[in-house]
Backbone as a chain_set.jsonl record, in Angstrom:
{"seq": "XXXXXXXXXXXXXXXXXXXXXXXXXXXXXXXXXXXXXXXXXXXXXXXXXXXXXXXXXXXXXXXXXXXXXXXXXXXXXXXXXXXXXXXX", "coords": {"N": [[-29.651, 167.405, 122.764], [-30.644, 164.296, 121.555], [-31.751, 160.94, 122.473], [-31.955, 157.517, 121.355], [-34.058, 157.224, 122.966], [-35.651, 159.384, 123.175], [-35.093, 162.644, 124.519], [-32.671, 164.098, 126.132], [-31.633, 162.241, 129.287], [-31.568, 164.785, 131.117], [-33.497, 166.55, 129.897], [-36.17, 165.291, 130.487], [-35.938, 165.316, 132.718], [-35.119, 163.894, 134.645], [-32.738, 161.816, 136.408], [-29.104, 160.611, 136.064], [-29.794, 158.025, 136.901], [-32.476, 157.664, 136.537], [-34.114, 158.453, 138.281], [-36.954, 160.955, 139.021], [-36.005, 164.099, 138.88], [-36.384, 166.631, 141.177], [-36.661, 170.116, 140.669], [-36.358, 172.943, 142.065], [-37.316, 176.445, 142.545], [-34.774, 178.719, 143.997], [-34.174, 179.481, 147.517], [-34.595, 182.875, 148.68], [-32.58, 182.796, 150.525], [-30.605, 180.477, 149.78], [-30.459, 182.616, 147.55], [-29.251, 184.865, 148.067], [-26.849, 183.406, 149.371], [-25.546, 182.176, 147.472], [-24.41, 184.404, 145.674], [-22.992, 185.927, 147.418], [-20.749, 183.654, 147.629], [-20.412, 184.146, 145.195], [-19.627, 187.006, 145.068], [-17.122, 186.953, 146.514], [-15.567, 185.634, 145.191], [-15.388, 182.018, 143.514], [-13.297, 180.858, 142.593], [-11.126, 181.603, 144.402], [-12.493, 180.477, 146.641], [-12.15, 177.644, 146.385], [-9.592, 177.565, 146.011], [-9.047, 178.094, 148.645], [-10.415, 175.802, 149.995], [-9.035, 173.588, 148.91], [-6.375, 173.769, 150.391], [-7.465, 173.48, 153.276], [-8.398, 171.232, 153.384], [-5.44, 169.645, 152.272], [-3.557, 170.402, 154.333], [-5.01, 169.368, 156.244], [-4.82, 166.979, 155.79], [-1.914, 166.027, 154.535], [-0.496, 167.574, 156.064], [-0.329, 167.227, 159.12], [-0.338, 165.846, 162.363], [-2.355, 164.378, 163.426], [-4.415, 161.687, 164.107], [-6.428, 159.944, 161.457], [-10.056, 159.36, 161.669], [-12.824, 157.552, 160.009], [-14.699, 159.709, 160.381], [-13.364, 162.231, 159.5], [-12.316, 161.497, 157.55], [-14.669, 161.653, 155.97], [-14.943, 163.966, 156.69], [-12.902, 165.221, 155.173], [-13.257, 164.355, 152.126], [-15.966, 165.2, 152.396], [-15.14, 168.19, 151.4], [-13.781, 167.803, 148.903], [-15.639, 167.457, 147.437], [-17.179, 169.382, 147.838], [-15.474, 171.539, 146.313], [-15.004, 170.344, 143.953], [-17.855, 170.434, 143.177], [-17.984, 173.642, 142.92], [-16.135, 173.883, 141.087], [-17.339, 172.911, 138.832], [-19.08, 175.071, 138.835], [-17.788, 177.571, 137.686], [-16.841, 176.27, 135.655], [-19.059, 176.62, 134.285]], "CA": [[-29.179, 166.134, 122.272], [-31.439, 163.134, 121.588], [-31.198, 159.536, 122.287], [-32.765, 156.301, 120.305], [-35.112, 156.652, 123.693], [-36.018, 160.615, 122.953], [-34.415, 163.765, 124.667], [-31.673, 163.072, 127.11], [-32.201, 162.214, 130.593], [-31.775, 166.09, 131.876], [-34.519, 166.783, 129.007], [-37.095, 164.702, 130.632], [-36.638, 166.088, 134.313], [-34.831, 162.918, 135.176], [-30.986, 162.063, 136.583], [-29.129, 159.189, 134.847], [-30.161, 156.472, 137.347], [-33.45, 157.266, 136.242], [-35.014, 159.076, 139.657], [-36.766, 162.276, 138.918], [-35.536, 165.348, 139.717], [-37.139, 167.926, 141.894], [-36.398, 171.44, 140.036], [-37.383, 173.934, 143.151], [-36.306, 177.738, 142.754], [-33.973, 179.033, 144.945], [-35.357, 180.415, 148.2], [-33.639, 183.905, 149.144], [-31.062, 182.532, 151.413], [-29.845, 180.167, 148.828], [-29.672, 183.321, 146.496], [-27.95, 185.025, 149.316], [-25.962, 182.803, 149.544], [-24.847, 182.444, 145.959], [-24.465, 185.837, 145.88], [-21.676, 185.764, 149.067], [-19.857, 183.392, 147.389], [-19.444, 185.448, 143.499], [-18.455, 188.42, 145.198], [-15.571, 186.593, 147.229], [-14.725, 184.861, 144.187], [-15.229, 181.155, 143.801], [-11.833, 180.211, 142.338], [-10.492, 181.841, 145.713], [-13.098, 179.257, 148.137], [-11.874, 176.713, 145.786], [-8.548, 177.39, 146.713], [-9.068, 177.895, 150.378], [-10.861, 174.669, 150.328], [-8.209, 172.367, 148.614], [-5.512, 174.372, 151.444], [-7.774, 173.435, 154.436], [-8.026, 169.952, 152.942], [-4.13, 169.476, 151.808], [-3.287, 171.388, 155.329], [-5.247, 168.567, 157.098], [-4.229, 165.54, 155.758], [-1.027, 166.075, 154.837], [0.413, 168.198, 157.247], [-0.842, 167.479, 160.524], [0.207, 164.455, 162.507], [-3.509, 164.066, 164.029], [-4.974, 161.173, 163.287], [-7.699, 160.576, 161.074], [-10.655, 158.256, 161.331], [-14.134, 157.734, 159.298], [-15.247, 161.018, 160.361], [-12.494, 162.776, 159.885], [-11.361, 161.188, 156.274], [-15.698, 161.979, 155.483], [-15.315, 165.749, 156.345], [-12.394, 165.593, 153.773], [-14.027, 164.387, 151.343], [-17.235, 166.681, 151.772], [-14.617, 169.122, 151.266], [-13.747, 167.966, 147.775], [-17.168, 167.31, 146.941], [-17.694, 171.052, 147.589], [-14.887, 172.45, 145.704], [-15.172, 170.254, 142.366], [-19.335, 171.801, 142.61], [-17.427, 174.987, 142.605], [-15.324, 174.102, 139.726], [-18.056, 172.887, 137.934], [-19.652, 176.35, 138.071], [-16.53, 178.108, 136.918], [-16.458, 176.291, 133.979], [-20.42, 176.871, 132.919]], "C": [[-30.253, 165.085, 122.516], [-30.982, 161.847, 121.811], [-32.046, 158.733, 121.645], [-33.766, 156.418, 121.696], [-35.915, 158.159, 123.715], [-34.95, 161.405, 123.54], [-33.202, 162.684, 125.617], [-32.254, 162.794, 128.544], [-32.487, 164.076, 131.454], [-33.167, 166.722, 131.346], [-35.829, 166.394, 130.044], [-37.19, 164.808, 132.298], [-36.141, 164.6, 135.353], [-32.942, 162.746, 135.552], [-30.373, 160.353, 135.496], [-29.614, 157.649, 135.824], [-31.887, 156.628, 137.531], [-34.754, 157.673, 137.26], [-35.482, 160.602, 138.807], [-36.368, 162.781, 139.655], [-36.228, 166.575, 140.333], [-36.833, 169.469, 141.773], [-36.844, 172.904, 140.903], [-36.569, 175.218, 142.741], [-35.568, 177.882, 143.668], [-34.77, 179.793, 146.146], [-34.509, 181.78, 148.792], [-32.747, 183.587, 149.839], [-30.197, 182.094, 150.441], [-29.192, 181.242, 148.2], [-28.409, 184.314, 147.065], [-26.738, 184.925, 149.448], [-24.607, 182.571, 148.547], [-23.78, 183.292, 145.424], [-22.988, 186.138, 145.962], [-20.757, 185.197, 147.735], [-19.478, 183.677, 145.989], [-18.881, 185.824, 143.746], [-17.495, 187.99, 146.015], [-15.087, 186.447, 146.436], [-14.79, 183.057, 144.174], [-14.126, 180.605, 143.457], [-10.916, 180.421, 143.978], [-11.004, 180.917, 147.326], [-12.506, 178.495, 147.38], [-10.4, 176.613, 146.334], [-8.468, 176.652, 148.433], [-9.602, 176.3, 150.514], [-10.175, 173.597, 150.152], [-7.035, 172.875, 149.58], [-5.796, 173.603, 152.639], [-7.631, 171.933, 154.233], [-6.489, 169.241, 152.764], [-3.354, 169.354, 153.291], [-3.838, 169.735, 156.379], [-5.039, 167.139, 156.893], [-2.894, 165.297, 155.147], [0.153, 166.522, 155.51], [0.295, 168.355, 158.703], [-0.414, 165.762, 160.87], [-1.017, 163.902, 163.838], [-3.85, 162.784, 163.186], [-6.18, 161.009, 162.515], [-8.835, 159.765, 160.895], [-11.966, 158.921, 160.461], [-14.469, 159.423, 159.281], [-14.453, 161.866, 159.992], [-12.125, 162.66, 158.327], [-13.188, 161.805, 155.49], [-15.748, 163.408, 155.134], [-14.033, 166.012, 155.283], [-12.55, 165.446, 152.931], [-14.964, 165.477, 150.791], [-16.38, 168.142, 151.134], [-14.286, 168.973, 149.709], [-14.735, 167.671, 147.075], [-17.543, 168.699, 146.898], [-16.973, 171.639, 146.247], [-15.237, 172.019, 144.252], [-16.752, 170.764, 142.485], [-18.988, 172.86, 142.423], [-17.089, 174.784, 141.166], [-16.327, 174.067, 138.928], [-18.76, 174.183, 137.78], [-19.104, 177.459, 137.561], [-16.692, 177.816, 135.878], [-18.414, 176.993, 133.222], [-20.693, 178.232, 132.682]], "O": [[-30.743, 165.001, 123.643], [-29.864, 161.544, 121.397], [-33.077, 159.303, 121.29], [-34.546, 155.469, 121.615], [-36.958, 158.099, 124.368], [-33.814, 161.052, 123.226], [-32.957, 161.486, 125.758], [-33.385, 163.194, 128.82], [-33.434, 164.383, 132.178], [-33.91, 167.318, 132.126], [-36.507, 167.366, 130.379], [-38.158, 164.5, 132.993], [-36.626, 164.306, 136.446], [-32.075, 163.445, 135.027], [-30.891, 159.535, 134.736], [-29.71, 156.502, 135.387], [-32.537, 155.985, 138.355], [-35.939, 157.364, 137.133], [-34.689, 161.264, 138.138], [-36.21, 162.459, 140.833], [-36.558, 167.489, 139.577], [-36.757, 170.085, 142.836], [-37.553, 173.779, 140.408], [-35.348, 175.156, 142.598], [-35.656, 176.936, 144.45], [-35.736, 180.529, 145.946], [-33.581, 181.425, 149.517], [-31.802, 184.368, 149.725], [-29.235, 182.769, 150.073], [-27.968, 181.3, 148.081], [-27.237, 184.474, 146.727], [-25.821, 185.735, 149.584], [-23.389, 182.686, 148.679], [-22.687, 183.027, 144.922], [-22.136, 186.44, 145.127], [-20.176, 185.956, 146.96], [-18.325, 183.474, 145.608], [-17.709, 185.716, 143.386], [-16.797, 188.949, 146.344], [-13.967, 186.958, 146.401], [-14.039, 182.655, 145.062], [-13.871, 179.623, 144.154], [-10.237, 179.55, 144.523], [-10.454, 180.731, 148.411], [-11.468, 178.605, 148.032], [-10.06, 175.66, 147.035], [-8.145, 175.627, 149.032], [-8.963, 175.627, 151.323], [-10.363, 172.622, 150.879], [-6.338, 171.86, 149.575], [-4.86, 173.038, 153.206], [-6.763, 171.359, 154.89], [-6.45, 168.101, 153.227], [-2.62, 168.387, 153.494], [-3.03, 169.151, 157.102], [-5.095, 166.28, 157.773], [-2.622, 164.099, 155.228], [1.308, 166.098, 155.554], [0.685, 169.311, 159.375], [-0.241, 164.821, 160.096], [-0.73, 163.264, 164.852], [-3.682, 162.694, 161.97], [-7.077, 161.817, 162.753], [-8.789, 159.254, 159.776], [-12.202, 160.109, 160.237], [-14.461, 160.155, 158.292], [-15.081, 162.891, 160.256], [-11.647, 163.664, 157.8], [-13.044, 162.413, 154.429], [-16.181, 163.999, 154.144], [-14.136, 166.998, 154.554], [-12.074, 166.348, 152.242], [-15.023, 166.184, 149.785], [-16.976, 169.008, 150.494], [-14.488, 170.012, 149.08], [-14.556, 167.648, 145.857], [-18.196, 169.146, 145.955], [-17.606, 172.106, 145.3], [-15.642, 172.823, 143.413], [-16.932, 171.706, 141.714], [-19.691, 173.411, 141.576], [-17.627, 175.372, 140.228], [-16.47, 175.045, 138.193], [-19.081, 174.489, 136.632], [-19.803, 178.312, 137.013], [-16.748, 178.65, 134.974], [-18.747, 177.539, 132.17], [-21.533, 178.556, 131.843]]}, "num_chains": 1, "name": "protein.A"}
């Protein structure tokens, strides 16, 4: 896809706020790693991950500060990267 400024931003090795992007291969752990999580299944970490998440903030009567509301987050920051590689 083109724009009135040429290719798109992914085209040109750039993100949309305009920083390049650093395109490095994977280094064997990564692929490793990858790997691990196919053959589990990622729809099944995806699960587990919105569980451990769900599990900790609505069913626990701990409270929960900054750190605490951050690592739930990172947690759905992981899973939608999952989803997104489900769908491609």
């Amino acid at each position: 896809m083109r724009t009135s400024n040429g290719p798109t931003a992914y085209f040109r090795g750039e993100n949309s706020s305009n920083h390049p992007v650093d395109f490095k291969p994977l280094n064997s752990s990564e692929v490793e790693f990858m790997a691990n999580i196919k053959f589990m299944g990622i729809e099944e970490l995806i699960d587990s991950l919105k569980m451990v998440h769900d599990f900790a903030l609505y069913h626990t009567d701990l409270p929960l500060d900054t750190t605490e509301k951050l690592a739930l987050f990172n947690l759905k920051i992981l899973w939608e990267g999952l989803e997104g590689l489900v769908k491609d």
